[in-house]
C-alpha positions as CSV (number, residue, x, y, z in Angstrom):
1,X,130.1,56.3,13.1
2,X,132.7,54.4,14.9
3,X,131.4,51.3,17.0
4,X,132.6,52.5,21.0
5,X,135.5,49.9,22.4
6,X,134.4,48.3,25.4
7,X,136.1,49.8,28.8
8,X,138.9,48.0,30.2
9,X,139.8,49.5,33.2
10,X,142.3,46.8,34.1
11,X,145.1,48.8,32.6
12,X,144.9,52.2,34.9
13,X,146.9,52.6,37.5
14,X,146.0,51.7,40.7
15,X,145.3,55.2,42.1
16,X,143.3,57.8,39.7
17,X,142.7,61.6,40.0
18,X,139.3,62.7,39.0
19,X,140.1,63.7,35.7
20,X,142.2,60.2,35.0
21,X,139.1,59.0,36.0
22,X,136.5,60.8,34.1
23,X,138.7,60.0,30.9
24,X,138.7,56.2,31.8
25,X,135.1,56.1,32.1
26,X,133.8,58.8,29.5
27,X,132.1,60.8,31.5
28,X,133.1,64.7,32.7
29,X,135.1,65.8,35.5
30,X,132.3,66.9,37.2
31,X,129.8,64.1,37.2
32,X,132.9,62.1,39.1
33,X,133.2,65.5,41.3
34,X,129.7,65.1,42.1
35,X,129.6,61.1,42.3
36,X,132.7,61.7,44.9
37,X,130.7,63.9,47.4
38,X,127.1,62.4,47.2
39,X,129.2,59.5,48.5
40,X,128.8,57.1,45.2
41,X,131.9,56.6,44.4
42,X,134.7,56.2,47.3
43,X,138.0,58.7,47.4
44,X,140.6,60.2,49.2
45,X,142.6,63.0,49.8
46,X,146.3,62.0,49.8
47,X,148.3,63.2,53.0
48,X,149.8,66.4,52.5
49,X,147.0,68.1,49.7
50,X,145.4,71.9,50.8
51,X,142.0,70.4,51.5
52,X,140.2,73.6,50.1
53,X,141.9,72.5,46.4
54,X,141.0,69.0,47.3
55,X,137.2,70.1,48.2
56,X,137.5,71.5,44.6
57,X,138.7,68.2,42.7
58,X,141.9,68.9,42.5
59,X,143.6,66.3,45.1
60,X,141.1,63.6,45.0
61,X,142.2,60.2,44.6
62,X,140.2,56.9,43.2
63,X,141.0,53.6,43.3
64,X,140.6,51.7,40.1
65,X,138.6,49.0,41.7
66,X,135.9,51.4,43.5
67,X,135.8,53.3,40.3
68,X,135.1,49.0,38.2
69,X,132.6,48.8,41.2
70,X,130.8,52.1,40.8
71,X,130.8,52.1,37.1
72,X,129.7,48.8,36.7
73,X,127.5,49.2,40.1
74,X,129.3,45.7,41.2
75,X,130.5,45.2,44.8
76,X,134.6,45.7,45.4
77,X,136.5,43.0,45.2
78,X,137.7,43.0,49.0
79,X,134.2,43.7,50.0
């Protein structure tokens, strides 16, 4: 079995969609769905998306810091 490679998020972009995020983390589309409307993890719907398709995943937005903060349950850096 291959050894896992540690998770460097420093070389996403600064905005991620769900599924960019779910990739960088390993984990499924819907866990981040879900972490994005309990209110975990902090996004946005860009100006300009249907918000029904947003309120489906489909225009959500994630900053790569919040999602470093939330993965590694660490505090933003401009916190």
């Amino acid at each position: 079995m291959k050894a896992r490679q540690p998770l460097d998020l420093a070389d996403l972009p600064d905005l991620l969609t769900l599924r960019d995020a779910a990739e960088a983390v390993r984990m499924t589309v819907l866990t981040m769905r879900r972490a994005v409307k309990s209110g975990d993890l902090p996004a946005f719907i860009p100006r300009g998306r249907d918000p029904i398709r947003a309120g489906r995943g489909q225009g959500y937005r994630i900053r790569r810091e919040d999602l470093q903060a939330w993965y590694f349950r660490t505090p933003p850096e401009d916190a």
